[in-house]
N, C-alpha and C positions, 0 to 999 in steps of 0.2 A: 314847814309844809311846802310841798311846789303845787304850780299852780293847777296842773292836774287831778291833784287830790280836793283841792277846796271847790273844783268844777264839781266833782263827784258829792262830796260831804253839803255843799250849800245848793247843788241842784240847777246852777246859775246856767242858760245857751248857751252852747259857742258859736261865734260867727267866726271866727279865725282862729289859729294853734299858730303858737310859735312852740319856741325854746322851752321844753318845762321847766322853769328855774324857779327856784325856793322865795319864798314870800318873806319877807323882814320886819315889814310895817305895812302901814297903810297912809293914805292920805286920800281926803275928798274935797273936792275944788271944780268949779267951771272958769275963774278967772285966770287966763292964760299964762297970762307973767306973775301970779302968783306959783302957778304951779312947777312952772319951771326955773323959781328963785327958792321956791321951799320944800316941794317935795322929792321925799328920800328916794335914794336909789333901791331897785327891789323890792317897791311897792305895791300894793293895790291901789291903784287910781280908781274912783268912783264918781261917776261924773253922768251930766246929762247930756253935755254938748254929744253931735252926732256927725261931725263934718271932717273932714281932712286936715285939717287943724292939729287936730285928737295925736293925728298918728307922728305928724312932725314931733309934737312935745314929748309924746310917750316914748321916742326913740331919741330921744336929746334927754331925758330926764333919764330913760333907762330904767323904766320900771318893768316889774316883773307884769302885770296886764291891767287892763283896763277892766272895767266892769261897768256899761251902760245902764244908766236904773232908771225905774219910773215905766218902763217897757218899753224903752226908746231902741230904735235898732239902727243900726250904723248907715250913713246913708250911700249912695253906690260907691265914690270915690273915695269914701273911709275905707271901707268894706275891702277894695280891690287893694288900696295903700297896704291897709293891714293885711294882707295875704304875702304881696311884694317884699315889706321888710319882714314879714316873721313876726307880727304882734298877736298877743293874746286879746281877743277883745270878746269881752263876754258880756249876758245879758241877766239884768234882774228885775221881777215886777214892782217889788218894793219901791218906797223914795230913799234916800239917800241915808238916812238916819237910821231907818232898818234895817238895810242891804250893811250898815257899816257894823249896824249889831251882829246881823250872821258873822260877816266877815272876820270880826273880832272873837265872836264865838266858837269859830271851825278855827281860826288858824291861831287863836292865844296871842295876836301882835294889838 
């Protein structure tokens, strides 16, 4: 599934579009160097951090998008980063656990 279609199927914001690229897995983490020692490439990232941070990892780890949950929404210098490189960064009201059920649900990773 690319990430286009699981915007569509789970309903999730967009605050950014990049690349539509196919989704693989997932993985959900806020701790930084966990995320970028353990999660897969072409993932869903699900996270709650909201900072410029976000976008450095997401583009070093090379995942397919981010997903903000809990209803947090990117803050100005995420928001402008992820336009700059081409990130997905989307939004869901859910906490984490939920948002990782849809996710798991619409995309079968």
């Amino acid at each position: 599934m690319n990430v286009s279609e699981l915007v569509k199927q789970a309903g999730f914001a967009v605050f950014t579009k990049g690349e539509d690229r196919a989704i693989e897995s997932g993985y959900c983490g806020d701790f930084l160097s966990n995320i970028i020692s353990r999660a897969p490439d072409a993932c869903v990232w699900l996270t709650v951090m909201n900072n410029v941070n976000v976008a450095a990892v997401a583009s070093l780890i090379d995942c397919a998008c981010i997903v903000l949950c809990e209803g947090v929404e990117p803050d100005t210098p995420l928001y402008e980063r992820g336009k700059q490189l081409g990130l997905w960064i989307l939004g869901a009201n859910e906490n984490v656990y939920e948002t990782a059920k849809t996710v798991a649900r619409v995309c079968g990773v």
